[in-house]
C-alpha positions in Angstrom: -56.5 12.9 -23.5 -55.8 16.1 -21.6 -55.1 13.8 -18.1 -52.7 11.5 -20.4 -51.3 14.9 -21.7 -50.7 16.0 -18.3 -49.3 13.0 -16.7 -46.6 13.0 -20.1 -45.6 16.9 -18.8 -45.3 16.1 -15.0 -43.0 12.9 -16.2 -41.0 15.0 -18.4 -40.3 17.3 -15.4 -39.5 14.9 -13.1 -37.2 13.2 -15.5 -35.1 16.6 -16.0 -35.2 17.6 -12.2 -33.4 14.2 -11.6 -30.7 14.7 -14.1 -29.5 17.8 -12.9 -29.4 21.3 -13.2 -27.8 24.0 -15.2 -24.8 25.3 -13.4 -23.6 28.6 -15.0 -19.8 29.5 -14.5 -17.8 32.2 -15.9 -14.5 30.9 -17.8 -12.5 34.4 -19.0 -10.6 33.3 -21.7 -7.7 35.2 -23.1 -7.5 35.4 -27.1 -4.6 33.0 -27.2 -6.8 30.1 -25.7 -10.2 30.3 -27.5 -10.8 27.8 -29.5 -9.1 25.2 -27.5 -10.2 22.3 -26.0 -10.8 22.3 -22.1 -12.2 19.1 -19.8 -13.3 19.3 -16.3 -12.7 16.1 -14.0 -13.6 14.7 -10.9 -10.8 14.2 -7.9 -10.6 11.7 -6.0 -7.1 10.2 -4.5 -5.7 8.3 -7.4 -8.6 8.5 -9.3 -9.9 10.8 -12.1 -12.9 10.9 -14.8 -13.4 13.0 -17.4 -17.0 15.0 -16.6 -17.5 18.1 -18.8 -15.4 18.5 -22.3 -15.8 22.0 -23.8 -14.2 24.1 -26.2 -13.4 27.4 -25.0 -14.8 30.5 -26.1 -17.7 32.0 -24.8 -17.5 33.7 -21.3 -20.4 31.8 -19.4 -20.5 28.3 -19.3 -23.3 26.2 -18.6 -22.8 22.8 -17.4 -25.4 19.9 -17.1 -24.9 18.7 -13.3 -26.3 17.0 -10.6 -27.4 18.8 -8.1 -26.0 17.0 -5.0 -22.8 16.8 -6.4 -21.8 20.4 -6.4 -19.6 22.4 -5.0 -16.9 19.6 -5.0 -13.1 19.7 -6.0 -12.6 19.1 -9.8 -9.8 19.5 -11.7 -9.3 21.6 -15.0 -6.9 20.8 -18.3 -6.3 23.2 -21.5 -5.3 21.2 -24.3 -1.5 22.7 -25.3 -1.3 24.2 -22.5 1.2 24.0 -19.0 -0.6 22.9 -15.9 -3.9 22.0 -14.2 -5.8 24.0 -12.3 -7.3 22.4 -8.8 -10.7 24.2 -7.5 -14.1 23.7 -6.3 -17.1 24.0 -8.7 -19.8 26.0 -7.6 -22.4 28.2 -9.5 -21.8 31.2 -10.2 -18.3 30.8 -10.1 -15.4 33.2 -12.2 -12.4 31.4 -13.4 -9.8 34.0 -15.3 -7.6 31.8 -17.0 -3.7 32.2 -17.8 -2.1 32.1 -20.7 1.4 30.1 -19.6 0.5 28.3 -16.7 -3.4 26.8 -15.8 -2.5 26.2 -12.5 -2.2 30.0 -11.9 -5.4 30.7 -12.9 -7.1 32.8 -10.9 -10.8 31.5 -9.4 -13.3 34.0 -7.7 -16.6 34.3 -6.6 -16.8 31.3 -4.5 -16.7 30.7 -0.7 -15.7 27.5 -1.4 -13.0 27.7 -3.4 -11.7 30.1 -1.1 -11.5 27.7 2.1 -9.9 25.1 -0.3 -7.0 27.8 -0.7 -6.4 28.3 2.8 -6.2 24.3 3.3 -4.3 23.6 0.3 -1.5 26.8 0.6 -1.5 26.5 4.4 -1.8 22.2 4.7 -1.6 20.9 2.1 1.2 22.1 -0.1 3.7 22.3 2.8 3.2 19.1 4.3 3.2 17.8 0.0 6.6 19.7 -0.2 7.9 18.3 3.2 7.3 14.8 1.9 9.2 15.0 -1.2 12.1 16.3 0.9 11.6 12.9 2.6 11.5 10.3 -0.2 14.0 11.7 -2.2 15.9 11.3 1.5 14.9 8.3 1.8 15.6 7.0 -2.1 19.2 8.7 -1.8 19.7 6.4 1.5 18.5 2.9 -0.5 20.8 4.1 -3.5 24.1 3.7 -1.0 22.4 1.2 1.3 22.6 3.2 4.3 20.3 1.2 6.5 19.9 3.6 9.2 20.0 6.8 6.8 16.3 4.8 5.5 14.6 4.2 8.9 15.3 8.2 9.8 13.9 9.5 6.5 10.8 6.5 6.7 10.1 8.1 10.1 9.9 11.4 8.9 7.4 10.7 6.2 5.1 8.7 8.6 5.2 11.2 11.2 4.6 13.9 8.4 1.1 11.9 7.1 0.4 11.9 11.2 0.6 15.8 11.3 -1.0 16.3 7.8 -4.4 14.0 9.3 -4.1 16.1 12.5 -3.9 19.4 11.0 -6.7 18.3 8.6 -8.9 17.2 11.6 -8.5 20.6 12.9 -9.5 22.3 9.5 -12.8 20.4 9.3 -14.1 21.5 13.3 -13.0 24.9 12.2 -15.0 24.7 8.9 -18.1 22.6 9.9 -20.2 24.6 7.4 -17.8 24.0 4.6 -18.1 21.5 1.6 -14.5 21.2 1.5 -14.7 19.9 4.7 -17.1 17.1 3.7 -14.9 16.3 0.6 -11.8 16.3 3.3 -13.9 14.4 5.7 -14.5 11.3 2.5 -11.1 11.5 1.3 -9.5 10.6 4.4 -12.3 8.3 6.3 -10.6 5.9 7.1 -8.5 7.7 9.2 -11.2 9.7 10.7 -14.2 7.7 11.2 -13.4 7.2 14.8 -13.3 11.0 15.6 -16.5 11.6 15.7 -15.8 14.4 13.0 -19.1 13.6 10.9 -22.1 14.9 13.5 -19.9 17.9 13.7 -21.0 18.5 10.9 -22.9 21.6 9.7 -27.0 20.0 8.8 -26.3 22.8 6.2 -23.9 20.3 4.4 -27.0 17.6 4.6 -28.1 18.3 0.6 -24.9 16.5 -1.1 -24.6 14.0 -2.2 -21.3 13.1 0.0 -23.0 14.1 3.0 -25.6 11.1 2.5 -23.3 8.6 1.3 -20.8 9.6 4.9 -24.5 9.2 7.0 -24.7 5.6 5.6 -21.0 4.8 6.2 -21.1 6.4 9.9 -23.8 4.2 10.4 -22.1 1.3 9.2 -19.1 2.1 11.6 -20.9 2.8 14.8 
């Protein structure tokens, strides 16, 4: 009975180490927003599920997660309110919420997080801007059927998506260490599978989950 009693326990714990583990963030919500309804979601390009739906109120949050999965980029949305807010969930993080706009929001306490700013406000962003200058270019040009108006703003946007991977490239060899260089590396594999970029890897990235599912796909392309 006691060795049946035993073996019951060490299943139980294996069971809950394999679902996940508590993650505990800090979500500072202003008195305007408590009560309301927030979800957190996966991003991938073109692609979004809903993960975590809370309602805000208390300070610390704890969310049921995988392990592997975390930090990765996840998007946040505030029922009735303006905006999402982009950033990369990690424990421990501090997310101080605004009351007009989500997507000012201000997140600390994460080295994570923080390299995703400098890619998104230095790469990102401008190269997203530049490329609405060009389709809107290009659209203008198709409206009045100006045929060589649409080949010069077409070749803007394709040389812009050929700096964007370069200066992307870049990013990850300067950020080996960094899991938004292994969610950078995933997004755009395709493009960068023949760069060698994944042994350049920091080993310290070798826990997630994207990091094993990259080592099967490198050895698939090699």
């Amino acid at each position: 009975m006691t060795q049946f009693l035993l073996q019951c326990i060490a299943l139980l714990t294996l069971s809950i180490a394999s679902f996940g583990q508590l993650v505990r963030i800090k979500i500072v919500n202003p008195e305007g927003l408590k009560g309301r309804k927030a979800i957190l979601l996966t991003r991938e390009k073109g692609f979004a599920a809903t993960v975590h739906s809370l309602k805000l109120g208390q300070d610390s949050v704890n969310l049921q997660m995988e392990k592997d999965l975390v930090p990765n980029l996840y998007q946040m949305q505030v029922s009735q309110l303006k905006g999402s807010l982009f950033f990369f969930l990690e424990p421990g993080i501090r997310i101080q919420l605004d009351t007009t706009d989500l997507s000012k929001s201000a997140v600390s306490n994460s080295k994570s997080n923080a390299e995703w700013q400098i890619f998104w406000q230095n790469i990102q962003k401008p190269s997203d801007d530049r490329l609405k200058v060009y389709t809107a270019g290009e659209a203008l040009a198709r409206k009045k059927a100006q045929a060589d108006s649409i080949d010069y703003w077409h070749g803007l946007q394709a040389l812009e998506r050929l700096d964007l991977q370069t200066k992307t490239s870049a990013f990850i060899l300067e950020h080996r260490d960094s899991f938004v260089s292994l969610y950078l590396l995933k997004i755009n594999w395709y493009a960068f599978k023949s760069q060698g970029l994944f042994e350049k890897l920091d080993p310290i990235l070798a826990r997630h989950r994207t990091y094993k599912f990259l080592k099967e796909k490198n050895k698939g392309s090699s």
